[in-house]
N, C-alpha and C positions, 0 to 999 in steps of 0.2 A: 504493500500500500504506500509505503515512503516513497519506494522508488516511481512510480506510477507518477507520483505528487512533483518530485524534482525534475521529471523529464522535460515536462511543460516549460517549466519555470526555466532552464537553463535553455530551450529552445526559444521562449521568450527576451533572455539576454541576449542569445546571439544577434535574434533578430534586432534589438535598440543597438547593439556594434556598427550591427551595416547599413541601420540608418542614419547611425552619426558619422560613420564615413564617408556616404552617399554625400550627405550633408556639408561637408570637410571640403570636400574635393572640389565643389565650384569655387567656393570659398575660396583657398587655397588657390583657383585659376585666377582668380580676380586680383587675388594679392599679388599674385607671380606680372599677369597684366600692369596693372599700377607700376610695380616697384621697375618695370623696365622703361615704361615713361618717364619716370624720375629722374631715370639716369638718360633718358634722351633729351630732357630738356637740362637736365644739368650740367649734364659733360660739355657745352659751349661755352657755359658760365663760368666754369671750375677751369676750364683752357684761357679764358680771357685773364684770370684773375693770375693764375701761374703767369702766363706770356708778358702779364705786365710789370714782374719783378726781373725779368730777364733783358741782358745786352743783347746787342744786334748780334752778334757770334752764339750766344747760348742758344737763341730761339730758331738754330738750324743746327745745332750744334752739342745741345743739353747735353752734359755725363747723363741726367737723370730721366732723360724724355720729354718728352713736349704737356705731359703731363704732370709732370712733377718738378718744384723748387730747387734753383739750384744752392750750389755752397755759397756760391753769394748772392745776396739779394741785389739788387741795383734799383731800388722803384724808386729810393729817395732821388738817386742822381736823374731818372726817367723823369721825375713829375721836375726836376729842376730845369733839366732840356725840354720842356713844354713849355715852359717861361721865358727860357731863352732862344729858340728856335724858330728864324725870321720875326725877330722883334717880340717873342711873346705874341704874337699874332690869335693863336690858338685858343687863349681866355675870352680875346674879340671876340673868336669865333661862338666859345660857350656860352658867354653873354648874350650875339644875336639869337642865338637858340632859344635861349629863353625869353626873348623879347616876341619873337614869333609865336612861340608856343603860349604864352601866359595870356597877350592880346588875341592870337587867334584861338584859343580855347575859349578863354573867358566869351568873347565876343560872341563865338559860335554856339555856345553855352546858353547865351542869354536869349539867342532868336532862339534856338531849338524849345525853350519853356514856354516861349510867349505863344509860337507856333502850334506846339503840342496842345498849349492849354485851350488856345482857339481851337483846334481841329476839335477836341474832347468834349468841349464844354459851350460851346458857341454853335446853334443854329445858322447856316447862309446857303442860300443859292450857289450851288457848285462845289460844296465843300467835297460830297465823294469824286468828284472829277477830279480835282485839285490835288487830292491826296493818293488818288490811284498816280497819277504824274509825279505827284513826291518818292511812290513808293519806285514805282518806274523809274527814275535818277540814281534809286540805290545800285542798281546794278554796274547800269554802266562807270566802268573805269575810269577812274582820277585822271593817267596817267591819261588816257582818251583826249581829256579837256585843258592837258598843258598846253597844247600849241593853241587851240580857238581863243586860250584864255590871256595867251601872250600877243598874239595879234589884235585882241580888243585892248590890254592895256598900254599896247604900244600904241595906239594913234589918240589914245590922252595922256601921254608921255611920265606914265609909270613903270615903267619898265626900267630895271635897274638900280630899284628904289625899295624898300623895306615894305614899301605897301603892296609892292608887285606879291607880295609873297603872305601876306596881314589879310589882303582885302579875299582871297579868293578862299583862303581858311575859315574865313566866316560861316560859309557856307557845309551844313551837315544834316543832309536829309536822314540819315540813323538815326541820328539826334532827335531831329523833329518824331519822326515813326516811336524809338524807345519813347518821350515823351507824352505823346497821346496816348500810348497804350498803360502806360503807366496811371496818367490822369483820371481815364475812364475809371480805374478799380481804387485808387488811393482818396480822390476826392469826393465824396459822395454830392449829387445834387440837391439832396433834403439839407445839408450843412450849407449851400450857397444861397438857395431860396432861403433860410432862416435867416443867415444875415443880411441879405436883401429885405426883407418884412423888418427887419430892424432898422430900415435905414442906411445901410452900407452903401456907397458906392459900388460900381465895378472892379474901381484900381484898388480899394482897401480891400474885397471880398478876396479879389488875388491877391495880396500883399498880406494882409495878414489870417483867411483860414486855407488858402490853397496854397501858397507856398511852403510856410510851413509842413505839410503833408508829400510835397514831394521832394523834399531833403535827400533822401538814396537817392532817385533818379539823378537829381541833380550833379549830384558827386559823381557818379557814374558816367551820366554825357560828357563832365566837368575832364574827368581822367581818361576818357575815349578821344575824345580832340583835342587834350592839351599831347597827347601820347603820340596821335596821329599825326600833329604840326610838327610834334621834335624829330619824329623817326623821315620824314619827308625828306626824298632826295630830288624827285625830278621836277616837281615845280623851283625848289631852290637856282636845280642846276641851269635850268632855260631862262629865270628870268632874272638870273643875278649875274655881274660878269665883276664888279669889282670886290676885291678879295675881305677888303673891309667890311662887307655888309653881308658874306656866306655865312651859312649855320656849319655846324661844327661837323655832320653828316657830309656837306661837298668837301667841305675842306683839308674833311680825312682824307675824304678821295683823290684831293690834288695830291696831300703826301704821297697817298699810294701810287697814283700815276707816275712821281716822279723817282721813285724807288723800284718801279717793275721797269723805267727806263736802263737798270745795268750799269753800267761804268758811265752812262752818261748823266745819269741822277744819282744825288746824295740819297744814302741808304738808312730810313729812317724808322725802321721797322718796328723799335722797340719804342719810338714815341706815337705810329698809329696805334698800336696797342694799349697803351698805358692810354692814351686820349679816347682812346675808345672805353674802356672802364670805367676813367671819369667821366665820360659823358649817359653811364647807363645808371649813376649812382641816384641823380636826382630823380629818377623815375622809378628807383628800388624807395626810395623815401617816400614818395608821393604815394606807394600800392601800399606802404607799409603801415600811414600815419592814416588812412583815410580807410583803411577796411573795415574800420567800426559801423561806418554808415554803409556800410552794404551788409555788415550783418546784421542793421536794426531794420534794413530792407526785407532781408529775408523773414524776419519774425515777426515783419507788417502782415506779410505774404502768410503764415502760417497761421495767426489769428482770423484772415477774414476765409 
């Protein structure tokens, strides 16, 4: 009679074994999946940050690989020949970066709210035509619109000027789209009808109960086109020709064009590097300092 009673019972353990193995094993795929991504977005990161403590001879040359530090470090002398090479030019360079980036973000930033809010929250004649057209721009390529957009600011003589590159970053139909879609579900209409029956204006209804509310979006447009303006290379490169006024993306590239010239260019290898670092740091600060509001986005997102 015991043994009768234990056969069950130990066949019922086996069986919870193999369903927590069952169980295990995707699991277990998922992690293995993950942890290879990691290291495929790492490993460019983790080569940038080596390459930019290495001499021009180590970084073809390392005892220790291209992946790993050598016996001597050299960043301090690298960030020193970034100072010194063609006049310190290269600070210029980061500086216009960010004068691009901070006006064309913010700037872009600020239609994309007004835009969204209109599409979401505003009644008019033509609004889905309008926004099917919005949505239709998203596709097409930037890179599409460098020349039409340099031949229109050439014949009002911007061209080669800080706005040739300001004026056209304004523009971010993503922006506009994340925004309306965002508005539709953050802002509710019984909260703008109540402060309208109170008395509100239009501009104070958005100003102080619908902006408030979309704080995540905002940051998010905010760090999409301020990310977007820095990383740009081929509007810089088409409509800027004096060196003074390139973001720190051509500028690299003038290095590098004159370094893969050989014997007939100076070999600067280890300051595109190290320039390249500095120039990813501000935008590790910016994902780092602001991901609060995207997490108190997502827990908008999970309460409604």
């Amino acid at each position: 009679m015991t043994t009768s009673l234990r056969q069950p019972t130990a066949r019922h353990q086996d069986a919870d074994v193999a369903a927590n193995v069952a169980r295990r094993s995707p699991r277990l795929g998922s992690h293995l999946f993950l942890l290879v991504l990691v290291l495929y977005f790492i490993l460019p990161l983790w080569w940038l940050v080596v390459a930019a403590t290495k001499s021009n001879s180590g970084l073809f040359t390392g005892a220790h690989g291209p992946l790993w530090f050598d016996s001597h470090l050299n960043l301090l002398d690298n960030l020193r020949g970034l100072g010194q090479h063609q006049g310190g030019i290269y600070w210029r360079w980061l500086a216009n970066s960010f004068v691009y980036a901070l006006s064309g973000g913010i700037g872009a930033t600020v239609l994309a709210i007004l835009a969204g809010y209109g599409f979401a929250k505003y009644r008019f004649r033509g609004r889905n035509l309008y926004f099917s057209v919005l949505l239709g721009s998203v596709m097409v390529p930037l890179t599409a619109l460098v020349i039409p957009t340099f031949v229109l600011l050439s014949r009002v003589g911007l061209v080669n000027t800080m706005w040739a590159v300001i004026l056209p970053s304004l523009l971010s139909p993503l922006g506009v789209y994340l925004m309306r879609v965002y508005t539709q579900d953050a802002v509710p209409d019984e909260m703008l009808d109540a402060a309208r029956v109170d008395g509100a204006g239009e501009l104070r209804v958005f100003a102080q109960v619908a902006l408030p509310l979309l704080r995540p979006a905002i940051v998010t447009v905010l760090l999409l086109t301020v990310v977007a303006t820095w990383n740009n290379f081929f509007l810089p490169l088409a409509m800027v020709q004096n060196p003074q006024l390139l973001p720190v993306t051509v500028g690299l590239n003038n290095w590098q064009a004159l370094s893969n010239a050989g014997a007939g260019g100076e070999q600067v290898w280890n300051l595109i590097t190290t320039g390249a670092l500095v120039s990813v740091l501000p935008l590790i600060i910016a994902f780092l300092s602001l991901q609060k509001y995207w997490q108190g986005g997502l827990s908008l997102g999970s309460i409604k």
